[in-house]
C-alpha positions as CSV (number, residue, x, y, z in Angstrom):
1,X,-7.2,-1.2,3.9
2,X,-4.9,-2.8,1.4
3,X,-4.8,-6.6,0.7
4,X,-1.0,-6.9,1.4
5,X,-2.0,-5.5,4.8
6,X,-4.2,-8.2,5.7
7,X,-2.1,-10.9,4.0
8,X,0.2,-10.0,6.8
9,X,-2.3,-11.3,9.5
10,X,-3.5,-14.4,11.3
11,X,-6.7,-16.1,10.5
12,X,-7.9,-15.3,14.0
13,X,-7.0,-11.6,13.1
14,X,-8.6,-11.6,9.8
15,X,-12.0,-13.2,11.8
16,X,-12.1,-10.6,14.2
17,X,-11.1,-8.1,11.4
18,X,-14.2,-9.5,9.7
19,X,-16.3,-9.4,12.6
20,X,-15.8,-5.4,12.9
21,X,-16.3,-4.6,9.1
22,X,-20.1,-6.6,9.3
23,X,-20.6,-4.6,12.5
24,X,-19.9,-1.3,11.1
25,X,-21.9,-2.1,7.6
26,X,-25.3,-3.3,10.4
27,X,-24.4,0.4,11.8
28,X,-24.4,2.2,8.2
29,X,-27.3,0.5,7.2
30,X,-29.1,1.9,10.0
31,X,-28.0,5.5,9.5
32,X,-29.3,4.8,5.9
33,X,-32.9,3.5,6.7
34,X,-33.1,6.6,9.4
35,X,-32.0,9.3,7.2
36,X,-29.0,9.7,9.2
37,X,-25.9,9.3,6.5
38,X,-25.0,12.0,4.4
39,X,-21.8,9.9,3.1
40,X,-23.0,6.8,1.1
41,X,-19.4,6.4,-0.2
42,X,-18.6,4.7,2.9
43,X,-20.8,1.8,2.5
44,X,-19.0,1.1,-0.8
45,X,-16.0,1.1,1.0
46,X,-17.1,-1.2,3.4
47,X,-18.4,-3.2,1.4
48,X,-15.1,-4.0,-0.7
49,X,-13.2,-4.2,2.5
50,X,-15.5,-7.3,3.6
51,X,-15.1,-8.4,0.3
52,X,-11.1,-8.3,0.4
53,X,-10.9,-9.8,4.1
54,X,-13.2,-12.7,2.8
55,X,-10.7,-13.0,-0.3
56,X,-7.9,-13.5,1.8
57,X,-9.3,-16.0,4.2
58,X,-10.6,-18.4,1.5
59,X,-6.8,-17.8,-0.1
60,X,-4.9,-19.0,2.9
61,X,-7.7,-21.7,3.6
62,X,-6.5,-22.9,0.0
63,X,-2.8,-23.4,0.8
């Protein structure tokens, strides 16, 4: 997911956007405490993707 992307959306869109990335960090965080996720890249990447959608909330709050 690219910022330009999301710069493109809605702030409802970026909210529900938001909602979906903290779900699916909950659900890696899981596999991780159960031993279940061989890829721990992808919390990284989720993790910089919340960042990014947070980023460009707070930016259009600004203007």
């Amino acid at each position: 997911m690219k910022a330009t992307e999301l710069r493109g959306k809605d702030q409802a869109a970026l909210q529900q956007e938001l909602n979906e990335l903290l779900k699916a960090q909950f659900g890696l965080r899981m596999q991780i405490a159960t031993q279940q996720l061989t890829n721990t890249a992808q919390l990284k990447k989720v993790r910089r993707d919340i960042a990014r959608v947070k980023t460009v909330m707070n930016q259009k709050e600004a203007k």
